[in-house]
C-alpha positions as a LaTeX table, in Angstrom:
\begin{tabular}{lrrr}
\hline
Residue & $x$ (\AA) & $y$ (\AA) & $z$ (\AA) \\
\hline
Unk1 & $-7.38$ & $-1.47$ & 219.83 \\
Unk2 & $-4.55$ & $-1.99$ & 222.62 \\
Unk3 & $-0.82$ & $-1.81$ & 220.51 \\
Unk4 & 1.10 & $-5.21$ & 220.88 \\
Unk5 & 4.55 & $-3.31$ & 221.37 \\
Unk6 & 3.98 & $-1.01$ & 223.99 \\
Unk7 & 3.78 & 2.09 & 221.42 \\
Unk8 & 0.15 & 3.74 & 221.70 \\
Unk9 & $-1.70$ & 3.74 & 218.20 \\
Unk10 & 0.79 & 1.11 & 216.55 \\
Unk11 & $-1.89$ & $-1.36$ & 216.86 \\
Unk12 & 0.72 & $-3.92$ & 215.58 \\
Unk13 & 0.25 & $-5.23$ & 211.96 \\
Unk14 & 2.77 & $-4.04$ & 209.44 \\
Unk15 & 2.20 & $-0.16$ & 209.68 \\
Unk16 & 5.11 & 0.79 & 211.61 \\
Unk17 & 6.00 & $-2.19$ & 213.63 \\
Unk18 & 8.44 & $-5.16$ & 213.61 \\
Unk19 & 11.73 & $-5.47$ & 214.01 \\
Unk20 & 13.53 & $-2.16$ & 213.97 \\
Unk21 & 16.86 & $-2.96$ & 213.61 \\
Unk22 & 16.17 & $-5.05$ & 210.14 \\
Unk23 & 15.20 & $-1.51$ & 208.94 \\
Unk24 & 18.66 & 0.43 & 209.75 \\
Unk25 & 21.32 & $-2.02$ & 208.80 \\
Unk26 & 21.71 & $-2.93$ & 204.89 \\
Unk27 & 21.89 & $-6.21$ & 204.29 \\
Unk28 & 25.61 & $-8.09$ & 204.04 \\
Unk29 & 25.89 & $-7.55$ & 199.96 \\
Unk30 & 25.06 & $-4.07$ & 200.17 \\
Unk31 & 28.50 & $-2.80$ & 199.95 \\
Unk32 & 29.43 & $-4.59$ & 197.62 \\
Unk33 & 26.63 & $-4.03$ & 195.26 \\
Unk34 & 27.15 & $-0.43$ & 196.19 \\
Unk35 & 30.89 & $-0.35$ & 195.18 \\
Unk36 & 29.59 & $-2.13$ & 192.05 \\
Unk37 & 27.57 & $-0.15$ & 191.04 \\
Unk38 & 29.48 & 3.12 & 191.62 \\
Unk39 & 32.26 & 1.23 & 189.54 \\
Unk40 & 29.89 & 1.22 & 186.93 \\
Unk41 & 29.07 & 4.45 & 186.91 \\
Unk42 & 31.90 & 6.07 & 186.88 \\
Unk43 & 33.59 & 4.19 & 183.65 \\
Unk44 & 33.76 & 6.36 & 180.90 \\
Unk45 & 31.07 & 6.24 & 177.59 \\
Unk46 & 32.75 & 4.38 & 174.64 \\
Unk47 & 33.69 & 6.47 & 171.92 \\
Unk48 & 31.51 & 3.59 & 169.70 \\
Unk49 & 29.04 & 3.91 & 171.66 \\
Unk50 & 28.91 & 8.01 & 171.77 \\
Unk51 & 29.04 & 8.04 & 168.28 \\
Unk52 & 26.10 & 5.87 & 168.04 \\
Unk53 & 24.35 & 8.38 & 169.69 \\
Unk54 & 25.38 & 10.88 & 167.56 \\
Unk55 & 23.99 & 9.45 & 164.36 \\
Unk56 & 21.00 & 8.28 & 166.56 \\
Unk57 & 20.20 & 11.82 & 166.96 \\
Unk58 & 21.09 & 13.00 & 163.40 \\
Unk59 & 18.13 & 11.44 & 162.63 \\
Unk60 & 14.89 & 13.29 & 162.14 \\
Unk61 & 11.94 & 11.71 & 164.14 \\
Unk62 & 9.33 & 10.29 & 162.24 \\
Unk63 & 5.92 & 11.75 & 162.16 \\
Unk64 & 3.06 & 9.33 & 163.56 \\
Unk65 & 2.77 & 6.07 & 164.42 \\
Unk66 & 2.90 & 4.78 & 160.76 \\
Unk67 & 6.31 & 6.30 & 160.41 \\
Unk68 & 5.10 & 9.38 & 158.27 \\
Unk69 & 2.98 & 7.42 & 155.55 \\
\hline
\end{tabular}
């Protein structure tokens, strides 16, 4: 099969070929998603919310699906 973009064995389709440049560059809300996110991240763990945890783990797992019955 003879490639459509010059490249031997691309053969076109979508295995490899299309626009190149769409690929590299992160769309325009990137960033900011990005900086979001990172925002997010790095906010520290509410003291509720690790003590939650706490008692959360406190607890001993139950054994079976029927909750130990």
């Amino acid at each position: 099969m003879a490639s459509t973009d010059g490249h031997p064995g691309n053969g076109g389709g979508n295995h490899g070929g299309g626009d190149q440049s769409a690929r590299r560059r992160p769309p325009e809300w990137a960033d900011g998603l990005k900086q979001l996110y990172d925002s997010v991240v790095e906010e520290a763990l509410p003291d509720s919310f690790k003590d939650l945890i706490d008692r959360l783990d406190a607890i001993p797992p139950a054994r079976g699906r029927d909750g130990g019955k």
